[in-house]
N, C-alpha and C positions, 0 to 999 in steps of 0.2 A: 296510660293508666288513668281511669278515673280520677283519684284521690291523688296521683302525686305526678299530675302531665308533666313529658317529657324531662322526668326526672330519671335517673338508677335508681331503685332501689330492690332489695330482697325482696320474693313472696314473704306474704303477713294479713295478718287481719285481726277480728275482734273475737275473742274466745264464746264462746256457745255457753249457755248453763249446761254444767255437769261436765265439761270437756276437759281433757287436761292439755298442758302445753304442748307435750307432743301430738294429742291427735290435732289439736286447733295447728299445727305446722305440718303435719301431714295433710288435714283439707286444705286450708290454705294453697300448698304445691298442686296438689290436682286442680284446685282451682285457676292457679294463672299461670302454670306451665303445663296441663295434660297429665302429668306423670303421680301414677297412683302408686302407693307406696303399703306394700303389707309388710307387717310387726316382725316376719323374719327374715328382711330385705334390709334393716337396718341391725348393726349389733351394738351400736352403742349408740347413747343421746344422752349428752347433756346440756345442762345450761351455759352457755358459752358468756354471756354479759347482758348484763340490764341499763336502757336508757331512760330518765323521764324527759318527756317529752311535754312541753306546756307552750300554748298558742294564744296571744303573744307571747314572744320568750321575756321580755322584759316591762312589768309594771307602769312604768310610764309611756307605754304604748296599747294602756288599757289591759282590764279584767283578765283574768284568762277565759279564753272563751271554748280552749279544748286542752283536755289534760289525757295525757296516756300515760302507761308503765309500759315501755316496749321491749320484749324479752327475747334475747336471740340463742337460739338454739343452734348445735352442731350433731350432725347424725351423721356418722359413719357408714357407708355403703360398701355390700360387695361385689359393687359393679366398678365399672371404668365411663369415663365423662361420652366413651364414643356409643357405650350403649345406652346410657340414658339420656342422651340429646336424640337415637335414635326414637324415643320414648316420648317427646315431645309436643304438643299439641296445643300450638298458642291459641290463646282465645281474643281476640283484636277488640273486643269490648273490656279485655283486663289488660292489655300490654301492647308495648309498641315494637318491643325488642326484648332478644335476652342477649346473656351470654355466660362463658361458665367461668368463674374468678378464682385465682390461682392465689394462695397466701401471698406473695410478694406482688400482685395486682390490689387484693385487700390494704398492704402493710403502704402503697403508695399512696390510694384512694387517704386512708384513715390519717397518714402520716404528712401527705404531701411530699414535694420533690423541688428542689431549688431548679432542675433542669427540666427540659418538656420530657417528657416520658414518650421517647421511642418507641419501646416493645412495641410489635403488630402483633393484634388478638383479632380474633374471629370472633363475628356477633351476627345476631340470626334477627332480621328484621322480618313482620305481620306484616301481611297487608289487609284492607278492610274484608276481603273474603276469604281470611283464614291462611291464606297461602303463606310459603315462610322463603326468604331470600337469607340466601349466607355471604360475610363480605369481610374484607381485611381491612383494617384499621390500626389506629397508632391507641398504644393506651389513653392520650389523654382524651380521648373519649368519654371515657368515664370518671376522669379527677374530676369533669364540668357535667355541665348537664346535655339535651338534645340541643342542635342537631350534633349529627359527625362532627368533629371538630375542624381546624381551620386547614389540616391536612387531606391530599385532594386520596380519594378511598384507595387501597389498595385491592385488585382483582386478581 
């Protein structure tokens, strides 16, 4: 991704005039995963948590030089992860990779883990022509940043 290389992070972006939070998290999604999302596809959205985000994070490393409010949202689907991964449509100029995060994959990311995180997850890697590769891996893939982490891939 552009704005946060070889980082995890959620679809997001910058709200439109006149948009509200859910539609600017519904373009967003079509934007960096394919998947277009109509008003009665989801039955519930709310606000799930707000971050402020300010760059640099700390004053004596100068001005801030970017300030967000970052708002995260939770929408309820009544699909399953295997039909909306079928839905999928990575775009290689917004993403390197995805994959779909389970509340106890969130609770480790947000929480940390005194031990290395085991679990193997499935993550669906871009390549520059769009193409999408599926592959097995260990969670702490995503406690860190890119690449795969220091365990060798599961196939």
């Amino acid at each position: 991704m552009r704005t946060f290389p070889r980082v995890w992070v959620p679809p997001g972006g910058h709200v439109e005039e006149g948009e509200t939070f859910v539609e600017v998290g519904v373009r967003e999604l079509k934007e960096e995963t394919g998947i277009q999302l109509k008003p009665q596809e989801y039955v519930n959205c709310r606000v799930l948590g707000l971050w402020e985000s300010v760059y640099p994070p700390v004053l004596y490393m100068g001005s801030p030089k970017r300030h967000h409010l970052v708002v995260y949202l939770h929408l309820k689907l009544d699909q399953n992860e295997n039909d909306l991964h079928n839905r999928i449509k990575l775009d290689s100029n917004e993403v390197d990779a995805c994959l779909w995060m389970t509340k106890n994959m969130a609770e480790t990311v947000v929480y940390g883990s005194n031990s290395k995180p085991t679990e193997i997850i499935p993550i669906t890697l871009v390549d520059p022509e769009g193409g999408r590769k599926s592959l097995l891996s260990h969670l702490c893939t995503i406690c860190g940043g890119f690449p795969v982490c220091h365990y060798p891939s599961i196939l």
